[in-house]
C-alpha positions, 0 to 999 in steps of 0.5 A, a space after each residue: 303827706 310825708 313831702 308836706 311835712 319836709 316842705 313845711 319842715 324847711 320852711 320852719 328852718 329857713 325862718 328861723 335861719 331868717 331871724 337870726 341872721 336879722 338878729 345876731 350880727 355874728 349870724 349876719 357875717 358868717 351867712 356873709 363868709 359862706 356866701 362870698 366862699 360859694 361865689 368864689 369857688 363858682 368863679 373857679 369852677 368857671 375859669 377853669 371849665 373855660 381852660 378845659 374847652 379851650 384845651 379841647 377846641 386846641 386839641 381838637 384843631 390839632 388833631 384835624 388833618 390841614 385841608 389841601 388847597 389846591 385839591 379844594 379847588 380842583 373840586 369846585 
């Protein structure tokens, strides 16, 4: 009962965020400041896990041994 009530209780706050967002134009450009925030911090976290995984894969090229080949080819 207690889930119910949350579920209800946000769908309540979630239709009255809804119609002052439609109503009040200040509503309307702060949900659009929050929204263009929220995209630009995802941006930035993705660029910078892309740098970390490239920084791995370097570290991870640098660390393994180059591989010899003339005993690759004696073992063929």
């Amino acid at each position: 009962m207690k889930k119910f009530f949350w579920l209800v209780a946000g769908i309540a706050a979630g239709a009255v965020v809804a119609k002052q967002v439609r109503e009040n134009p200040k509503a309307k450009a702060l949900l659009d400041d929050a929204i263009s925030l929220a995209k630009e911090f995802g941006n930035e976290a993705k660029q910078g896990f892309e740098e970390r995984v490239a920084e791995l894969a370097a570290e991870e090229q640098a660390a393994k041994p180059a591989s010899d080949p003339a005993s690759d080819s004696a073992s063929k």
